[in-house]
NUVOMI-992345 format. One record per residue: x, y, z of N, C-alpha, C in turn. Coordinates in steps of 0.02 Angstrom, whole numbers, plus 50000, padded with zeros to 5 digits. Example, Ala and Ser with C-alpha at 12.3 -4.5 7.8 and 13.67 -1.06 7.14 Angstrom:
506604971650390506154977550390506604983550390
506424988850354506844994750357506455000250394
//
This chain:
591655731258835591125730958785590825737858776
590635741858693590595745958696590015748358715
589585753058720588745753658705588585752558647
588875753058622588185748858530588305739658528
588975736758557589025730658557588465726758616
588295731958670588025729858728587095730058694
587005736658683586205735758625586205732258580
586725729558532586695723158498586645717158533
586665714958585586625709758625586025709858671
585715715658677585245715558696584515716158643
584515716558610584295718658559584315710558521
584515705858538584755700658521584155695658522
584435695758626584315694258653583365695758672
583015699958660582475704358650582125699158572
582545700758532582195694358481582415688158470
582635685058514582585677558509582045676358584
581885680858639581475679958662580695679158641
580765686358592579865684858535579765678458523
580425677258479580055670258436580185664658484
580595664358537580215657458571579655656658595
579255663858601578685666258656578155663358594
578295666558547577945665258459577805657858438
578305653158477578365645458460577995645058514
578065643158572578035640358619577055645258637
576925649158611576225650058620575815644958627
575605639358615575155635658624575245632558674
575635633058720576015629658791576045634658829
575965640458844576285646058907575795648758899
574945644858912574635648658946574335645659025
574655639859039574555638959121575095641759158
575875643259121576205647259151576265654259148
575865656859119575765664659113575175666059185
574605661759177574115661959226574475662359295
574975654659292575365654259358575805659759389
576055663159341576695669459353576065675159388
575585675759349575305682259365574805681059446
574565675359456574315675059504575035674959559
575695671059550575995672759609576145678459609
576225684459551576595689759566575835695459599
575285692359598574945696559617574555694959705
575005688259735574505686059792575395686359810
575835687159796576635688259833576675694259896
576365700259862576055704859948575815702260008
575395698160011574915695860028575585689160073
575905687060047576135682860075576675685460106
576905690460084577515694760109577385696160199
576915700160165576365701560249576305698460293
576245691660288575975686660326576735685260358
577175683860322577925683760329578145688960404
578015693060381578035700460415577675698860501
577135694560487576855694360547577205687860586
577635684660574578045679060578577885671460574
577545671160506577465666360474578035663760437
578235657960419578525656660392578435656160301
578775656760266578675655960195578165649060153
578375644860188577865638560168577275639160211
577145639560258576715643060281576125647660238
576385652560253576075659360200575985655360128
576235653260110576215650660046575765646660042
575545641460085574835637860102574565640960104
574335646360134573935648660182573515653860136
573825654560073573685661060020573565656059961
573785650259957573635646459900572985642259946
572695641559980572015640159989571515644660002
571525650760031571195656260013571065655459959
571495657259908571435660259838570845652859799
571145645459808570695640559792570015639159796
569985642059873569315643559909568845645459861
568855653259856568895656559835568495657659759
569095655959729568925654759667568395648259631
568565643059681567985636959675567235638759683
567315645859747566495645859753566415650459701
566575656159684566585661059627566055655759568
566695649859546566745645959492565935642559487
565795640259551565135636959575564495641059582
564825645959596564215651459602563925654759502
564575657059482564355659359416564385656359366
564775650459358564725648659295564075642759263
563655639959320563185637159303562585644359277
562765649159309562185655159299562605659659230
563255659659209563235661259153563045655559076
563345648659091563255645359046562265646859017
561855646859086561185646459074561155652159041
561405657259047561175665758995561235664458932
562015658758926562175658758852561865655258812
561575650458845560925646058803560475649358795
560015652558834559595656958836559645661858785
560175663858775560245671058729560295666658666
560675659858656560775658058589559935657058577
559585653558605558985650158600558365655058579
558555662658610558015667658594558255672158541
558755670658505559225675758456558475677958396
558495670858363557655671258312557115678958352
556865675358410556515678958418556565688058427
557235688658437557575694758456557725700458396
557765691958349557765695558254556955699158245
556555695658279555945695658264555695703358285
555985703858354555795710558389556035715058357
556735715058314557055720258300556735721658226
556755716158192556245716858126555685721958152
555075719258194554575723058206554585729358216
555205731758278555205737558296555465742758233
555915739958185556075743458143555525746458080
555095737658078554355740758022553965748358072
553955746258100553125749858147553565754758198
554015757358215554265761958257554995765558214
555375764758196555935765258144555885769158089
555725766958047555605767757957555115774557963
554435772258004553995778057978554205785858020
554645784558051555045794358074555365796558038
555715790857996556205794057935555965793557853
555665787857839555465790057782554815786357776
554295792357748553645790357732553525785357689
554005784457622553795781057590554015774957606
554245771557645554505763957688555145764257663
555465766757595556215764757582556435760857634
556795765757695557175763657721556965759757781
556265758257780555895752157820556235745857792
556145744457713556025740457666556925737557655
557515745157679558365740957664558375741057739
558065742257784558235739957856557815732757874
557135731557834557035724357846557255720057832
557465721757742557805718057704558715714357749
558675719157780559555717357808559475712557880
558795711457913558815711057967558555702957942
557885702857878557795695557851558615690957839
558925693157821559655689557796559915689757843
559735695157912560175690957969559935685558004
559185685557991558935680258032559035675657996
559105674357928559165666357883559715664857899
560195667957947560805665257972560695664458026
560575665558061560595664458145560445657958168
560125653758127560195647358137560845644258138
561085644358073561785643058080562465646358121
562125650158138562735654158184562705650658253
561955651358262561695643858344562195639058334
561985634758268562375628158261563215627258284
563255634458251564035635058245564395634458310
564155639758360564175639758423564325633258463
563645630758448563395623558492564285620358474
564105618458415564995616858364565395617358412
565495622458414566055624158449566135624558517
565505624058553565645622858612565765614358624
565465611358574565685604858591566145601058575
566775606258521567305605258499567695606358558
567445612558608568055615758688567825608158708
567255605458740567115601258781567565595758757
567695593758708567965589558693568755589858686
568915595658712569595596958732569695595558793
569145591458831569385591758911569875589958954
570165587158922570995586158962571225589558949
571395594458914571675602158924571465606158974
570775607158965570695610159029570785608959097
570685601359091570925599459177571645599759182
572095599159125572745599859145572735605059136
572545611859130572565618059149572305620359201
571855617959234571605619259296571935614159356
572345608559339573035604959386573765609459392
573785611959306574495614959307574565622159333
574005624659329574155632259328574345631459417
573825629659461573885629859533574485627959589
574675622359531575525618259569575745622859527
576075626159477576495630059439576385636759495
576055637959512575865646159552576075644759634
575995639559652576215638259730577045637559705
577245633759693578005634459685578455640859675
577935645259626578295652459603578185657559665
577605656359691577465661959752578015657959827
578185651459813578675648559871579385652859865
579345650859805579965654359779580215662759752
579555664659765579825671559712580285677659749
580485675359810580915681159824581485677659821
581545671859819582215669759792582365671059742
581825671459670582185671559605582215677759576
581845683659624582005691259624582675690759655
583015688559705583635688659723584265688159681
583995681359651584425677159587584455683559562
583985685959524583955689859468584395695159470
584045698459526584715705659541585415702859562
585515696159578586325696759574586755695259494
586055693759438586435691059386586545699559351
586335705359373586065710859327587085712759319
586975716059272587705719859257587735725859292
588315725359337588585728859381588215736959347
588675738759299588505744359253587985747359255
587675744659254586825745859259586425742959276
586415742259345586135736959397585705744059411
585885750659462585635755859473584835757859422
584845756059368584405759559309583815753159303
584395747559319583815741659271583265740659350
583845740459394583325741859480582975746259477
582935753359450582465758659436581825755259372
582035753159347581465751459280581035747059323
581595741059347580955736459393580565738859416
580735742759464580235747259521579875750959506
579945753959435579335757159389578665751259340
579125747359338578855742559309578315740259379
578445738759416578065735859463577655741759498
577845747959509577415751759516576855753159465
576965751659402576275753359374575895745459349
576225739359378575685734359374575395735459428
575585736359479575375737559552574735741059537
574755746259501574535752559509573745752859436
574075747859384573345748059343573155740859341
573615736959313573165730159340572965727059380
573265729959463572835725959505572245729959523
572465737859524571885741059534571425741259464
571435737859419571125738259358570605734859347
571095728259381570545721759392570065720859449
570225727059495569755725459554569175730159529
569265737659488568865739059459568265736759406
568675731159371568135728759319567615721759357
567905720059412567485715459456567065720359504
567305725159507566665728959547565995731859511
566305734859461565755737159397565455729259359
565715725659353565475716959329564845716259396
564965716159439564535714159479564205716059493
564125725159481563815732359484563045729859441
563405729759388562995729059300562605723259318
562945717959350562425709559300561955711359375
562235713959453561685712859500561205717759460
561405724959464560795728559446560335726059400
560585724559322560295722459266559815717259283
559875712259328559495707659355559115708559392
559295712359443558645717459487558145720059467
558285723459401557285724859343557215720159310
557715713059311557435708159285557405708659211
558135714759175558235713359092558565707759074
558315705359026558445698459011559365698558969
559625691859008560285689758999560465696559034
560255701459072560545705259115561105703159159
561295698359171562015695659210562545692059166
562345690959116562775688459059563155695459033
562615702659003562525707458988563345712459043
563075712259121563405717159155564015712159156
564155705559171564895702359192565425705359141
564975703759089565415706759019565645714058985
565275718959016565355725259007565985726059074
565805724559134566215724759177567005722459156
566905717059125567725714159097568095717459083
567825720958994567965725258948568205732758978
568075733459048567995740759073568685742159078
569215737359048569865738559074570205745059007
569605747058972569845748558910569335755158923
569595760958945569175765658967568525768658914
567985768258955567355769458914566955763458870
567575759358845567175754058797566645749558839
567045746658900566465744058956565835747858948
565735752758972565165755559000564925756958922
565235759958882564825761158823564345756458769
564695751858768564805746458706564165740358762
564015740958852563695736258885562965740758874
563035747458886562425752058877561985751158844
562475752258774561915749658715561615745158710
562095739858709561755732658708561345731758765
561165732858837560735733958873560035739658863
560265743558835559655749658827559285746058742
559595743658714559445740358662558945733658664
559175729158724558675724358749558165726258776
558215731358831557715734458860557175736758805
557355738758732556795743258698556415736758669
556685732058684556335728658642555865725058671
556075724558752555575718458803555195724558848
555485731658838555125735958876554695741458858
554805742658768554505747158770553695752758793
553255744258794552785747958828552795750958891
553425750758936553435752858994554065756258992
554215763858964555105767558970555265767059033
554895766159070555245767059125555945763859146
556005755959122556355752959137556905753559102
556835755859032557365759658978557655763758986
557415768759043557825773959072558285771759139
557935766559172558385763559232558755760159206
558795755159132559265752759105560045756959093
559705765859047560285768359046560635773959118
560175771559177560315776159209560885772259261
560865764759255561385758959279562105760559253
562005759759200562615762359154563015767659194
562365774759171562795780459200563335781759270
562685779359304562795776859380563625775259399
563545768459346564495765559348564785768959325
564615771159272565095775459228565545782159294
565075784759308564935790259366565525788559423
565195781259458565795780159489566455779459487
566465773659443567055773959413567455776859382
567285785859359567655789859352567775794659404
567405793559436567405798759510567535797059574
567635790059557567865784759643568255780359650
568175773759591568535770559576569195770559556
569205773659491569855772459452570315777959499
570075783159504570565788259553570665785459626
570405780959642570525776759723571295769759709
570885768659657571225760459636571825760559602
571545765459553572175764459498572405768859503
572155774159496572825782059517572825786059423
572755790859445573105793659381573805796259340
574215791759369575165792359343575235788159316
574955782659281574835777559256575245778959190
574855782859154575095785759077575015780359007
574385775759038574095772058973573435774058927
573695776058886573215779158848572755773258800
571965774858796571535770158778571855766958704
571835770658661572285767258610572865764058617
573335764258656573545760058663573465752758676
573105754058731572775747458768572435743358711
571985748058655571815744258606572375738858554
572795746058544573135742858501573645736658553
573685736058579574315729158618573795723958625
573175725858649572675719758632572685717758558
572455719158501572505716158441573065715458413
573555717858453574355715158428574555707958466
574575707258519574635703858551574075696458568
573365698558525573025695058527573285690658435
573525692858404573665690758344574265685758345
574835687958385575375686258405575245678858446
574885677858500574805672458552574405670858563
573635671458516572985670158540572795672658588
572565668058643572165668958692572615671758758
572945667658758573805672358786573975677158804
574005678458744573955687058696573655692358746
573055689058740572445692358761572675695658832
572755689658876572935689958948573335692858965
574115692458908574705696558950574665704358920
573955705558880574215711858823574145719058875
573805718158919573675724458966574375722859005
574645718959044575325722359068575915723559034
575805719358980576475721958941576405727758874
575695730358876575795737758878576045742658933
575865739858968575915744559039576935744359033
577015736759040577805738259045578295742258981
577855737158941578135744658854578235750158887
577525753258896577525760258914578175763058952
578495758659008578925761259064579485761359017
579755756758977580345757758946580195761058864
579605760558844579515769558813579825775358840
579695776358907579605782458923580345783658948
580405778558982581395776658987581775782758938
581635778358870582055778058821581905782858787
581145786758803581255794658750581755799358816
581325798758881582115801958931582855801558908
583005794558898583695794058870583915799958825
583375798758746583625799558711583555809458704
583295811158771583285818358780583905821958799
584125815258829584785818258863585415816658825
585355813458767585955812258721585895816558654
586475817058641586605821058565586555821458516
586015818058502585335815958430585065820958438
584665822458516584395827658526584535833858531
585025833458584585335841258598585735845058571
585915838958490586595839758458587265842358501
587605840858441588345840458473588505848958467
589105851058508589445857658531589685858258447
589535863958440589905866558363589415866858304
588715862158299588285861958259588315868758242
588105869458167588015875758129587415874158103
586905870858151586255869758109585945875458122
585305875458098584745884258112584855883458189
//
């Protein structure tokens, strides 16, 4: 088989994988959850192996940790986030109200004397508030449209956990499988891609994700510590986002230094400890974190990361969402593959005899 018959078959094979991924989206997201938690607690069990545990064993022993775990997490925050989100829907009016005010009486009169732009900045803030009712409603809507999906969720919270113990029982078997099905030919290269491939999930999403739970927990404790309101709703969520360099910390700032002006201004003080939280993380996490955790050989650039999120969020929904940071990361490896390749072939270097300039 030649090389262009072998990239036609792979290349094939590459898009009939999309579109089953494309169909089958509304189904592969307890097994996407399941793949990524065994491929990320499989160390962990390796280890234990190592210490002469047996495989079912370790495999218990890491699938109740991890349950543990996550149950108290689950118990601990989500009754204290659901309460922020009521809270924040419930005070939105009044928040219109503050921001109206601050804009008549602090705003308008630094920039223009004659109110103009008091008068198209109130004007815009009245029409947001004659909505915000309905936007509440909408919400409520829709949260009671999820609730009423609840057998999905419990069969997502049954399937994902038995789907993830079986794959972490199994996954050095079906890494085994795998490398004996590879083509002889290029067994050497596609074993090299893996090992790059897995060196940089290794390397940004696990250290990525331990980063945005450290800065998550950084933000909502501090923010709650001066007692800014929805301050733990505020930091969990900036922390999330932090996987997208700067937008975390930037995009949580505002919206924190923004609440603060409005419940603090008679007192800056707390407006400056608001943005001085921020910095703080920001600080670390460019100076401790990400260079500890994640490493800088990575080679994912922020736009990117943007763009595979709204590609991939368009593509598979919510899915999308979840697998779009590693399978930029893996793009990236066979990007970078394939401009190497194509450095070393005769597109590039042209052929012996060219009479070009």
């Amino acid at each position: 088989m030649t090389m262009r018959e072998q990239a036609v078959w792979w290349l094939l094979g590459l898009i009939i994988l999309i579109i089953l991924l494309v169909l089958l989206s509304n189904v592969l997201l307890p097994f996407v959850l399941a793949a990524g938690i065994a491929y990320f607690t499989d160390p962990l069990a390796d280890r234990l192996e190592r210490r002469g545990l047996s495989r079912v064993l370790a495999t218990v022993i890491v699938t109740a940790v991890a349950f543990i775990v996550a149950t108290i997490a689950l118990i601990i925050l989500i009754p204290l986030l659901i309460n922020q989100i009521q809270l924040a829907i419930d005070a939105a009016p009044e928040l219109f109200n503050a921001a109206r005010e601050f804009v008549e009486t602090r705003v308008a009169p630094l920039f223009d004397q004659d109110g103009a732009l008091g008068a198209a900045l109130t004007k815009g803030l009245n029409q947001a508030q004659s909505q915000i009712k309905d936007i509440s409603v909408g919400v409520l809507q829709g949260a009671w449209s999820v609730s009423l999906a609840g057998f999905q969720v419990v069969a997502l919270m049954v399937v994902t956990p038995v789907v993830a113990f079986y794959l972490l029982l199994d996954w050095d078997n079906m890494i085994a499988r795998i490398d004996d099905m590879l083509p002889r030919q290029h067994r050497d290269e596609i074993r090299w891609l893996a090992g790059e491939v897995d060196r940089v999930l290794a390397g940004f999403v696990r250290g990525q994700v331990t980063v945005c739970l450290i800065l998550g927990g950084f933000y909502a404790l501090a923010l709650t510590l001066i007692q800014l309101p929805f301050g733990l709703l505020v930091g969990f969520f900036a922390g999330l986002i932090s996987f997208i360099p700067f937008v975390g910390s930037i995009f949580g700032g505002a919206l924190s230094v923004g609440i603060a002006l409005f419940y603090f201004w008679n007192d800056p003080v707390w407006v400056v400890a608001t943005a001085a939280i921020f910095a703080a993380g920001q600080a670390v996490e460019g100076n401790f974190l990400t260079p500890k955790l994640v490493g800088g050989s990575v080679g994912l650039h922020p736009v990117w990361l943007m763009f595979a999120l709204s590609a991939f969020g368009a593509l598979f929904g919510f899915t999308g969402l979840l697998i779009a940071v590693p399978a930029a990361a893996v793009i990236g490896v066979f990007l970078r593959f394939s401009i190497g390749k194509y450095k070393q072939g005769a597109l590039y270097r042209g052929q012996r005899g060219d009479s070009g300039p």
